[in-house]
C-alpha positions, 0 to 999 in steps of 0.5 A, spaced: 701 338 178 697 332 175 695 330 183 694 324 183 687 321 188 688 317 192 684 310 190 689 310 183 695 312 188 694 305 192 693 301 185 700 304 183 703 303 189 701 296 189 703 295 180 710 298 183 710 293 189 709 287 184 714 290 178 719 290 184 719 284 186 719 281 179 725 284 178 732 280 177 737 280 182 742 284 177 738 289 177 735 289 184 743 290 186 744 294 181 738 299 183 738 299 191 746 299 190 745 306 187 740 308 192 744 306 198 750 311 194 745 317 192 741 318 200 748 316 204 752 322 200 746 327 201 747 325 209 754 327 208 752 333 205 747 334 210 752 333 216 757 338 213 752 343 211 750 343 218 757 342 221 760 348 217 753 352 218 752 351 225 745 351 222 742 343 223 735 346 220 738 348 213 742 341 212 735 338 214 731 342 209 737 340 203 737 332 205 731 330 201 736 332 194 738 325 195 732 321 196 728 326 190 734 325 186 734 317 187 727 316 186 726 320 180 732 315 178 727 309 179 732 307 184 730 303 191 731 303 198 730 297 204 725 302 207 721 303 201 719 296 199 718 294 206 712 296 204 711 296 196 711 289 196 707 287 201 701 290 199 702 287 192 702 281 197 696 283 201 693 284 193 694 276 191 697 279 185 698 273 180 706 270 182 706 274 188 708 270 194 711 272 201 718 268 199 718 273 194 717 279 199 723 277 203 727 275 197 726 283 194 727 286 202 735 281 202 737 283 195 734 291 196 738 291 204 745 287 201 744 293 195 743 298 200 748 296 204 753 296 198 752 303 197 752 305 203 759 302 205 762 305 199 760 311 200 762 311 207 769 309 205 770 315 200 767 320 205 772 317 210 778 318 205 775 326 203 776 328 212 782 324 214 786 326 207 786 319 204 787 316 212 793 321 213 791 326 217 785 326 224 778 326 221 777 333 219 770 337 224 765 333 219 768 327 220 769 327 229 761 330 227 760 323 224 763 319 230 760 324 235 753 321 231 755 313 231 757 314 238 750 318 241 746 312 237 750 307 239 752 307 246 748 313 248 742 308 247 745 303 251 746 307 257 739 307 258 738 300 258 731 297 255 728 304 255 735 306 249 732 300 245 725 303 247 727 309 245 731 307 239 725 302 236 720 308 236 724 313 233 725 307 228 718 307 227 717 314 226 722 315 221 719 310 216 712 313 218 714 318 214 719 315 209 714 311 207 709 317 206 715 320 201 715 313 198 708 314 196 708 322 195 713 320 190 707 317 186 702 322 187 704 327 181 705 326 174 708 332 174 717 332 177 715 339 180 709 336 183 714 329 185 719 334 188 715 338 192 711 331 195 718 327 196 721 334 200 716 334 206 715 327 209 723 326 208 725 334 210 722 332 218 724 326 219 732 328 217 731 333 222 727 330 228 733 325 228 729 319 227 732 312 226 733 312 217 736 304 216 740 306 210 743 313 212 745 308 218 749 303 214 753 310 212 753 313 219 756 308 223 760 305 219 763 311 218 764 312 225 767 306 226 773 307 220 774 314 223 776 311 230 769 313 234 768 309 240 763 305 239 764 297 235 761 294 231 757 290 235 755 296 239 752 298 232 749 293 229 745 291 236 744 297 239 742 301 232 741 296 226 738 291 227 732 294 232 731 300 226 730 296 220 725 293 224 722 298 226 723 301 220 719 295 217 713 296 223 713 303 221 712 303 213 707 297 215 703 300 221 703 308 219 703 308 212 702 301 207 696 298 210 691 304 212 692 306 204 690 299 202 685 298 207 681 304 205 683 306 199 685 299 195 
């Protein structure tokens, strides 16, 4: 399947980081708004297969059609430039500057977002009949999540941000782990099958995802569940991008450059 060593991944990681980064602000929208879109509608998808199944294994085996579909597009997620660009950064890599880091990460978390809402809006549509009846049992399933990782969390005090920042970090360990297997095969199959594993776990470990969130909770909120948007934006948001980014850094970008690089 083309493998690809792990010295030349690093160095392919790194071009993919400096090329994201360089990219225009037109195109980083238009790509990130798109990623948003295609991994928010695989959640939807996986939520109903596991809704209508019964079976929460079978929507996580299913999930990763989005994020393989997405990437295979060259489209982009926050969680996967959390840590691309820095390692083009840490490589001083010629024009590449923090403020430029930051910029990428804005612009790719603005995109994102846009997608997500979108999506969340049209799926709102789908399980109420356009607002015009209740939420369908997907959609109370939706609710059901935003209100468990919201005020679920908030209960437990410090120990629900603790518990919700870990499952931040660990869920970018192995998105992050996607991201690179992503580039790990010149081969779509050999692609496909490495992008499946990391992404199929951490669906299922019920591991805090920033972007899937920006879908979940906001269409939580737009089907009446009882949780408000400070709640969602305290007490999920904000703590799973940064450990999001703690995740993607600590577990996955620094140890391949700093062994591999």
């Amino acid at each position: 399947m083309s493998y690809v060593k792990p010295n030349d991944l690093v160095t392919t990681m790194i071009d993919a980081g400096e090329s994201k980064i360089f990219l225009s602000t037109r195109d980083t929208i238009i790509r990130s708004t798109m990623g948003g879109a295609f991994l928010t509608i695989a959640a939807a998808f996986a939520v109903t297969v596991s809704v209508t199944t019964g079976v929460p294994l079978l929507g996580a085996l299913l999930f990763p059609v989005g994020f393989i579909m997405l990437y295979l597009l060259g489209y982009d997620l926050l969680t996967g430039v959390f840590v691309l660009g820095p390692l083009a950064w840490l490589d001083k890599r010629p024009g590449v500057t923090l403020r430029g880091v930051l910029r990428n990460w804005g612009l790719v978390f603005v995109g994102n977002f846009i997608g997500a809402f979108t999506i969340a809006v049209l799926m709102a549509i789908v399980v109420t009949n356009g607002f015009a009846t209740p939420p369908n049992e997907v959609g109370e399933a939706i609710g059901h999540i935003g209100e468990g990782r919201t005020v679920g969390y908030a209960e437990h005090g410090a120990s629900g941000m603790l518990t919700l920042f870990v499952r931040a970090v660990l869920c970018n360990a192995m998105v992050a782990t996607g991201v690179a297997l992503a580039m790990i095969s010149k081969s779509v199959s050999g692609k496909v099958i490495a992008m499946w594993m990391p992404i199929m776990l951490f669906f299922f470990m019920g591991f805090e995802h920033s972007i899937v969130n920006m879908f979940l909770f906001p269409s939580g909120l737009l089907l009446g569940a009882d949780f408000t948007l400070l709640d969602y934006l305290i007490w999920n948001e904000i703590p799973t991008v940064v450990g999001n980014l703690v995740g993607g850094l600590l577990f996955v970008g620094l140890p391949l450059y700093f062994t591999y690089g």
